[in-house]
TORVO-10983 format. One record per atom (N, C-alpha, C): residue in three letters; x, y, z. Coordinates in pm, whole numbers, plus 50000, padded with zeros to 5 digits. Layout:
N
ALAXYZ
...
! end
This chain:
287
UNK478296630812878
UNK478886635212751
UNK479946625112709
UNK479966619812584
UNK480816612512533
UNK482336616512535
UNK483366607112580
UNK484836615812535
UNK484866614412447
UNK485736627012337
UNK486196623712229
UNK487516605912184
UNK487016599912067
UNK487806593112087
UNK488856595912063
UNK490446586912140
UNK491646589812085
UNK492666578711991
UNK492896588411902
UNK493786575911784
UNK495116576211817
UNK495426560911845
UNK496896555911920
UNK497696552611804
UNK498816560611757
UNK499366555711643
UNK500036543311686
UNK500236533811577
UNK501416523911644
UNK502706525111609
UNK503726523711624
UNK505316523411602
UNK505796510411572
UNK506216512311513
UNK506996502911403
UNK507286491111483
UNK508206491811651
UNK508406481811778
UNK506966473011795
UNK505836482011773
UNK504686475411824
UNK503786466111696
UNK504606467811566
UNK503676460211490
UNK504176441111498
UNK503076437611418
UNK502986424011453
UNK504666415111373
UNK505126409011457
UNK506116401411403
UNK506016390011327
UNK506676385611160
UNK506036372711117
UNK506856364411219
UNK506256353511233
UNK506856340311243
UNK508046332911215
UNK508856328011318
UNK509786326511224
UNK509866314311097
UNK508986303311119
UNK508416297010993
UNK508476305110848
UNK507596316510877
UNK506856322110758
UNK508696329410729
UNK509426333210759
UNK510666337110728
UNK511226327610691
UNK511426323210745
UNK511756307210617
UNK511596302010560
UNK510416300510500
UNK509606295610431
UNK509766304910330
UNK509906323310314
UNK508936331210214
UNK510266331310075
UNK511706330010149
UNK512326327310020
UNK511676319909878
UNK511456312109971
UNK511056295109916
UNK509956298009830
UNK508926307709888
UNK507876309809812
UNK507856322209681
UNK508766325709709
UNK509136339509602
UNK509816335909481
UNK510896325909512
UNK511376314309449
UNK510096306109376
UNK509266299509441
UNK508206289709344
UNK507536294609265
UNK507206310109300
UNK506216318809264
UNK506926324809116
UNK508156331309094
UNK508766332308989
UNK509326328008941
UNK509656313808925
UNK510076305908876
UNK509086291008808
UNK508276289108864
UNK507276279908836
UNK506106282808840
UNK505526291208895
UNK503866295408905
UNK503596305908820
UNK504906314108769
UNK504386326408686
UNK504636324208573
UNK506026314208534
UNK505556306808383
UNK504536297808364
UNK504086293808424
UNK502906279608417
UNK501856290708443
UNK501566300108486
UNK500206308908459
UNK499996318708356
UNK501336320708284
UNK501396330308131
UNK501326318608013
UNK502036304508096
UNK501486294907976
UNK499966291607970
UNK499236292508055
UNK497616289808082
UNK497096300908000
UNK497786311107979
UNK496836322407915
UNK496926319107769
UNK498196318207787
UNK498886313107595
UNK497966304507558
UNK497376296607621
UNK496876284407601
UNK495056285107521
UNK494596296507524
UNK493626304007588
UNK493096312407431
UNK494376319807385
UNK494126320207243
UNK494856316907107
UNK493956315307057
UNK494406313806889
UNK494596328906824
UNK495466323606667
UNK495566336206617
UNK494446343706522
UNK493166330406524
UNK491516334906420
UNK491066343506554
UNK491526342606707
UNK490056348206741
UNK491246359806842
UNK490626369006867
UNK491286379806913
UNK490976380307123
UNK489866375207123
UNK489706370907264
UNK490086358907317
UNK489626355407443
UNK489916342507471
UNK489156330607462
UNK489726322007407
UNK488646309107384
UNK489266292407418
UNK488936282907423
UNK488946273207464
UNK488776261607353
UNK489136271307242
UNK489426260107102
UNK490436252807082
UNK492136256107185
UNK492666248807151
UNK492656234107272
UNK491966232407318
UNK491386223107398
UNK490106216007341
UNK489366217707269
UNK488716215207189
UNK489456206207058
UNK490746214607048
UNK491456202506914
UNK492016187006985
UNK492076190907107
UNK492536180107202
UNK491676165207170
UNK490806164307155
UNK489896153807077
UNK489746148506970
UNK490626154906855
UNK491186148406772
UNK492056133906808
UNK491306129406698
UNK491796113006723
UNK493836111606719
UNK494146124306674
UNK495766119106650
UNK496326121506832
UNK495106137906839
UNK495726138307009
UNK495276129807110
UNK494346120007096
UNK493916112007153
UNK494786099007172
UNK495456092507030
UNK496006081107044
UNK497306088107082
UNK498346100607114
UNK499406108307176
UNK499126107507339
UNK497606109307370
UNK497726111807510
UNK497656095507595
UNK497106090907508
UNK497236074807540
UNK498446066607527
UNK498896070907391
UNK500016059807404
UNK501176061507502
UNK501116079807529
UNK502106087707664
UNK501856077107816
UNK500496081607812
UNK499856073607961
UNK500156060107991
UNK500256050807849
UNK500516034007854
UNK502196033507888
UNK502736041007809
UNK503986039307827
UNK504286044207926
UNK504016053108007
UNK504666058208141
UNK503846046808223
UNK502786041208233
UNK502706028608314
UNK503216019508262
UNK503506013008205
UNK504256000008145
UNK505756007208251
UNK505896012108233
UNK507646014708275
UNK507436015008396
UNK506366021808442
UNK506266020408574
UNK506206005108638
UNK505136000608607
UNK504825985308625
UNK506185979008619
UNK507065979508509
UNK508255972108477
UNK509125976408598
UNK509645985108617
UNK510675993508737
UNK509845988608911
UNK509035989408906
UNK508245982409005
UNK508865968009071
UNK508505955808928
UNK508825944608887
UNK510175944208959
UNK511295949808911
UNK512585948608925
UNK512885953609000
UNK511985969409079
UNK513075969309196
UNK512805965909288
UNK511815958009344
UNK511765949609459
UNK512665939609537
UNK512975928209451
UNK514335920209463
UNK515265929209554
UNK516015937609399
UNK517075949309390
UNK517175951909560
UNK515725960809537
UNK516155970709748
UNK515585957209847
UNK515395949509817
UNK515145939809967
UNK516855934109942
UNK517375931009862
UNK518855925509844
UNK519255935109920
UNK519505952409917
UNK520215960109957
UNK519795963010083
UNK518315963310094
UNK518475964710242
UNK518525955010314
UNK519015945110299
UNK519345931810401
UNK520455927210373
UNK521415933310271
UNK522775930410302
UNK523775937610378
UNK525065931510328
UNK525625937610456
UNK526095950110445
UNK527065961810530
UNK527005974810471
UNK528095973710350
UNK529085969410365
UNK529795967310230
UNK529075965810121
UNK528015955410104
UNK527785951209972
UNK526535963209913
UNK526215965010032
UNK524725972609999
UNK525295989609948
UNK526945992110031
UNK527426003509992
UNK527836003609794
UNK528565987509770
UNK528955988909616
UNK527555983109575
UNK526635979909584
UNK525545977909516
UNK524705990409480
UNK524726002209612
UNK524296013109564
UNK524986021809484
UNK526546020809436
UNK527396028409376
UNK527376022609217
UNK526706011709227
UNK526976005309070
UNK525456011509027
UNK524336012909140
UNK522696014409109
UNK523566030909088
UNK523556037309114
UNK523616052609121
UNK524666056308987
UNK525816048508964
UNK526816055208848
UNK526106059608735
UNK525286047408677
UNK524806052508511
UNK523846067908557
UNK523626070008671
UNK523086085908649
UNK523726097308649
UNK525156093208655
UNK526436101708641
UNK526066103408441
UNK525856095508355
UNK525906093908203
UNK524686102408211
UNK524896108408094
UNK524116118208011
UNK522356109607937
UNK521236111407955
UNK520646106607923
UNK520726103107784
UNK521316110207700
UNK521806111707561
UNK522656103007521
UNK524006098607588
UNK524706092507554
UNK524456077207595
UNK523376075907713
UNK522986060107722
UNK521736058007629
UNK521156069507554
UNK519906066107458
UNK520686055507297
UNK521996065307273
UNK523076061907175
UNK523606050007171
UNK523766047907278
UNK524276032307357
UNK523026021007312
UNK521896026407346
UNK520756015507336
UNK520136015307148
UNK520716024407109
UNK520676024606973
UNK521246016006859
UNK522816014006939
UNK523896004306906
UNK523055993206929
UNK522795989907042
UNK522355977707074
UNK521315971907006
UNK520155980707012
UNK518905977506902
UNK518625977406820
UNK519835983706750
UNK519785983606592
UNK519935973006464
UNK519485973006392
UNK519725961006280
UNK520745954906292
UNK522025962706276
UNK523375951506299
UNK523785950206445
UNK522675954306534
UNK523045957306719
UNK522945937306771
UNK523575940706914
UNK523895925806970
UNK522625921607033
UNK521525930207016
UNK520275918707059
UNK519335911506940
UNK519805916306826
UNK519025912206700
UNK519965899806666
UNK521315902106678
UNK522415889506660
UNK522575873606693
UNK521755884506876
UNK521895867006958
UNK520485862706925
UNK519125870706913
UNK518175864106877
UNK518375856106738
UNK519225860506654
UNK519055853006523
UNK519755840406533
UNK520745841306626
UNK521815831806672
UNK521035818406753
UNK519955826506842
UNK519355814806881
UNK518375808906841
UNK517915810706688
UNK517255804006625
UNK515875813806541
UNK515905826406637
UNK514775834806568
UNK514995840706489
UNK514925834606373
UNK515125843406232
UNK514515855506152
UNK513295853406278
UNK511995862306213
UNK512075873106315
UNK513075874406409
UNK513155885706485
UNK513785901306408
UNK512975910706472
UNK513055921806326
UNK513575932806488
UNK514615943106463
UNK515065953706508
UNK514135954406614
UNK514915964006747
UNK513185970706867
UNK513695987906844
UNK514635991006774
UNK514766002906766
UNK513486012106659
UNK513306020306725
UNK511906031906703
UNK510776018106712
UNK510376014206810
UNK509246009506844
UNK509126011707013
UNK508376011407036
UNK507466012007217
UNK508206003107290
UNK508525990407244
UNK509545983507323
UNK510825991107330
UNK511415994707235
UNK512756003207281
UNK512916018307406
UNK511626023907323
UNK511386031607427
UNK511386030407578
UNK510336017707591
UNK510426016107763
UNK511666011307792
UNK512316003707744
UNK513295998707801
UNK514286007807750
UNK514636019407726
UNK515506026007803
UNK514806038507894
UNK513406041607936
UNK513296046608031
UNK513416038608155
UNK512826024508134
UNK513106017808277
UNK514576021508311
UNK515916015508232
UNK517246015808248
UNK517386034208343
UNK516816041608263
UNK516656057208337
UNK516326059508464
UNK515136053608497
UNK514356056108580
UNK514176045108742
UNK514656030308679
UNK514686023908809
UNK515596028408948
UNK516576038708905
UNK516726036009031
UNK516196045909146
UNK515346053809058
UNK514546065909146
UNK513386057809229
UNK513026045809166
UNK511836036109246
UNK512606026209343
UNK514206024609344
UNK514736013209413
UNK515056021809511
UNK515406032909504
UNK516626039409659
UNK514926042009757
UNK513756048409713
UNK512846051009846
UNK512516037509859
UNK512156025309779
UNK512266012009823
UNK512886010809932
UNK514336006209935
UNK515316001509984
UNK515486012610139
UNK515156025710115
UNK514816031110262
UNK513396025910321
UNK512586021510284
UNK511526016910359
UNK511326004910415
UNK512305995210341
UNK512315980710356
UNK513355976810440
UNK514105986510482
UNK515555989710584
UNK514555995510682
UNK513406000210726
UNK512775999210848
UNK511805991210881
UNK511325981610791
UNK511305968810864
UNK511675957910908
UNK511355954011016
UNK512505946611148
UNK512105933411102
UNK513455926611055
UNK513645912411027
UNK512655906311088
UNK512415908911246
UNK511955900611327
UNK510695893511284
UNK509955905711259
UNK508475903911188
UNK508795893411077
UNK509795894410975
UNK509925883710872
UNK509945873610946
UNK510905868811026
UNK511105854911097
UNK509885852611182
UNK509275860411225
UNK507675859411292
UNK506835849211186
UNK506755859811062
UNK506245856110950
UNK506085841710957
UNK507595837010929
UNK508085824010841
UNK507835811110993
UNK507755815111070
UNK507735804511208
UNK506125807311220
UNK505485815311177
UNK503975813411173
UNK503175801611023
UNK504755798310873
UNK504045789510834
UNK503885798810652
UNK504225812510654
UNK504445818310552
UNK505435819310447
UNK504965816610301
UNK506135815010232
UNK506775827010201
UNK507655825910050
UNK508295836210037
UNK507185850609947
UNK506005847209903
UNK504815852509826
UNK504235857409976
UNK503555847310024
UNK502775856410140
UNK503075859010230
UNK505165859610254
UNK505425872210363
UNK505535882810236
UNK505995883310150
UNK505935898510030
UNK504595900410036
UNK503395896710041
UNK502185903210032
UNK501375908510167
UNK501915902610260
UNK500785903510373
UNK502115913710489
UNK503635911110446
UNK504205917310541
UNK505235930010464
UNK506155927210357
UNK506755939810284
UNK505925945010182
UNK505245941510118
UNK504535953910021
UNK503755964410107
UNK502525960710260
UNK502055966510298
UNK502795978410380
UNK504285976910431
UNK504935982010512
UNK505855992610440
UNK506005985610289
UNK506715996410234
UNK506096002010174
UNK504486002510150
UNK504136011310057
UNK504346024310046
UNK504746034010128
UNK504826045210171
UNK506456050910023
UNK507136038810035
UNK508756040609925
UNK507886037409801
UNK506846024109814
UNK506326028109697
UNK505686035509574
UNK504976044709647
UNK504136051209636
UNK505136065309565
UNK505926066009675
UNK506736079709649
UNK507526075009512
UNK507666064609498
UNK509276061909428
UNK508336062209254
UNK507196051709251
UNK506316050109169
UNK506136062009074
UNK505276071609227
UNK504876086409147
UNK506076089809065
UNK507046094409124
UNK507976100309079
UNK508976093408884
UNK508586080808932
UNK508976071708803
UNK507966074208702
UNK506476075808749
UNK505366080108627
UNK505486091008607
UNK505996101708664
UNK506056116608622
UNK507366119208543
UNK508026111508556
UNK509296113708455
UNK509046107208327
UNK508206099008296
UNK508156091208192
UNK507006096308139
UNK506086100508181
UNK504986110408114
UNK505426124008066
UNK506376127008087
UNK507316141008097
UNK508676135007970
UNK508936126407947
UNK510076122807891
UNK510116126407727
UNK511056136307666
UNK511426136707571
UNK512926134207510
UNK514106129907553
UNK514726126207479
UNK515126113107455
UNK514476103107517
UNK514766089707466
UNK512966083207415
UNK512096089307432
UNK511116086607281
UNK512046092007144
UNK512346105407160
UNK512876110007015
UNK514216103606999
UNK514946097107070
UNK515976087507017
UNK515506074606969
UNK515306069307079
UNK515116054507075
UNK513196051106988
UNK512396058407013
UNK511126060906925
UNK511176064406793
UNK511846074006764
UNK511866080206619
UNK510396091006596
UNK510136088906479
UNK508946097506444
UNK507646083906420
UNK507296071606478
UNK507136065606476
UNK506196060606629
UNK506996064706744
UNK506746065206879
UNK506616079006939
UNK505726085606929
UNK505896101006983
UNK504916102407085
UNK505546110107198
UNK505096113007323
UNK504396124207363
UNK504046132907431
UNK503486144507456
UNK504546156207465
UNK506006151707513
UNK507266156807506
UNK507846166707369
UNK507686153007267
UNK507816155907157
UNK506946165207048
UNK505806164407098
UNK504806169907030
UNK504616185107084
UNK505196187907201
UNK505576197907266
UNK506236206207199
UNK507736201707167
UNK508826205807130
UNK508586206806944
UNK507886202206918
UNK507726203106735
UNK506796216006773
UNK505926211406861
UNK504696225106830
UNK505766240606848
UNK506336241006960
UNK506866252806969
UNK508086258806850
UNK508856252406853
UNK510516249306789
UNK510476247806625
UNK509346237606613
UNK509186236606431
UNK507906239506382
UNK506856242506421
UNK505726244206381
UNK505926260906467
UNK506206265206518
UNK506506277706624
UNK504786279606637
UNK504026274806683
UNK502606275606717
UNK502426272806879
UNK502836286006968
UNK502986280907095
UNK501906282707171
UNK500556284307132
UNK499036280807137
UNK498906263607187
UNK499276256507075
UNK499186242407085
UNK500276240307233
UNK501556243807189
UNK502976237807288
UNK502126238007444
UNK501726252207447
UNK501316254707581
UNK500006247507639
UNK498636245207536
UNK498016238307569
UNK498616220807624
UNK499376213907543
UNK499926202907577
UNK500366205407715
UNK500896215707704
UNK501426210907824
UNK501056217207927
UNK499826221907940
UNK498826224608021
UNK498366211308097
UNK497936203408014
UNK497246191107973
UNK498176182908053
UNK499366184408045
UNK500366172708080
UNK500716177908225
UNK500496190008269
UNK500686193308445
UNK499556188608527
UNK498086191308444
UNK496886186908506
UNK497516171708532
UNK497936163908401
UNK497476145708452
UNK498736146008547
UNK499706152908593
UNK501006152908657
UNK500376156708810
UNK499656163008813
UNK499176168308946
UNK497756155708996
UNK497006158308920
UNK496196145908922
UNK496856131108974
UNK497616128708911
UNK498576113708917
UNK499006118109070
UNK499676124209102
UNK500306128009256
UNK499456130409325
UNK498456136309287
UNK497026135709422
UNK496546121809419
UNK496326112909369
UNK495636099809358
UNK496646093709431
UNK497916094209401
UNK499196084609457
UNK499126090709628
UNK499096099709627
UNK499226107309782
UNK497716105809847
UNK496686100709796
UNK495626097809839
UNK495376083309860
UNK496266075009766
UNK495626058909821
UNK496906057809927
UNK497816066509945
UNK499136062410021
UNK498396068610178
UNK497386075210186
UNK496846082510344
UNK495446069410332
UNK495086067410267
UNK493676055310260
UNK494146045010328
UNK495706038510265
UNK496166027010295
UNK496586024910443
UNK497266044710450
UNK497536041510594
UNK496936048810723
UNK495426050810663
UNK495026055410752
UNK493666045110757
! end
């Protein structure tokens, strides 16, 4: 004869304990979750309808192919690489100077790199306004040195990048300058007693070693500049407009937050995309 079976309640002592990871961690996640995942998933819905159709549809992604949003999502993409490329350019020198000098110099070299991010992005856009403007001191000395036919860079693509580079280099120089501070001189002087100049120890011995600062410092310089709205709308005008801007008109002056939210739907995908590709050739390279 079968025993009846018996049901063992459990007590509260006997249930399973989380981890202490997962306790540390779940702030963190309750935090991401209402703060970034639950606006970015009510903006996905926003995104979803218009005010002709009462269900959900995928028309305002569909306007996305319009040629005006086309040459917006391009000229966003060129300009956040151009700046990138440029900040690249320049901070190489910059963090091999700092990480191979001495701690004094490398301490006031990082305090002069770090101050202008104490200034308001606003008030150094104002600054570069002075400067680029018709009666500004770079139109002056060009005319001074003979180019007469040199015309203003204020509200054009050149002004623009060059005050996001001024913004943004030194977020690509400080993970530089930590990566290039762990490689050991020695290897350089290896390098140079094997017969290598100053090009193919930078190619064959610090670009490969630091790519890891690159990579990080890079991403992070293209995601701010694909993301950037107040120095296109300073230094750009209505002339240079970004995905930022077109953001902020859709919601704020057009109040059509169908479009706002699609954009910037659009602009997390290429933001997430861009960081998976960067975090994928950075495990290729070093794996």
């Amino acid at each position: 004869m079968a025993l009846p079976s018996v049901t063992t309640r459990r007590t509260p002592a006997s249930w399973p304990r989380p981890s202490a990871g997962v306790v540390l961690v779940a702030p963190d996640l309750i935090y991401l979750t209402l703060i970034l995942l639950a606006p970015l998933g009510m903006m996905a819905a926003h995104s979803l309808y218009t005010a002709n159709s009462p269900g959900m549809t995928l028309a305002n992604y569909a306007r996305l192919a319009d040629p005006y949003f086309l040459r917006l999502l391009g000229r966003t993409a060129r300009i956040a690489f151009e700046t990138t490329a440029i900040c690249t350019i320049l901070a190489y020198p910059l963090a091999y100077f700092l990480a191979r000098a001495s701690r004094g110099t490398a301490t006031l070299g990082l305090v002069l790199l770090l101050t202008p991010l104490m200034v308001s992005p606003v008030v150094r856009a104002f600054g570069w306004m002075v400067l680029l403007d018709r009666q500004g001191l770079v139109l002056s000395l060009a005319r001074g040195l003979g180019f007469t036919d040199a015309r203003p860079l204020i509200y054009t693509e050149t002004a623009v990048i060059i005050g996001l580079v001024h913004l943004l280099l030194p977020y690509l120089v400080l993970p530089l300058t930590a990566s290039i501070e762990r490689i050991s001189p020695m290897l350089e002087e290896a390098a140079r007693n094997l017969g290598a100049g100053s090009f193919a120890l930078f190619r064959d011995v610090i670009l490969p070693l630091s790519l890891p600062g690159l990579v990080s410092g890079a991403l992070l310089v293209f995601v701010e500049a694909l993301s950037a709205f107040v120095l296109p709308a300073l230094l750009g005008g209505r002339k240079v407009r970004m995905i930022g801007n077109e953001v902020f008109d859709s919601l704020l002056v057009a109040f059509n937050q169908a479009q706002a939210s699609t954009l910037t739907v659009v602009l997390v995908v290429l933001t997430i995309v861009t960081v998976g590709a960067g975090f994928g050739l950075s495990r290729m390279r070093g794996g």
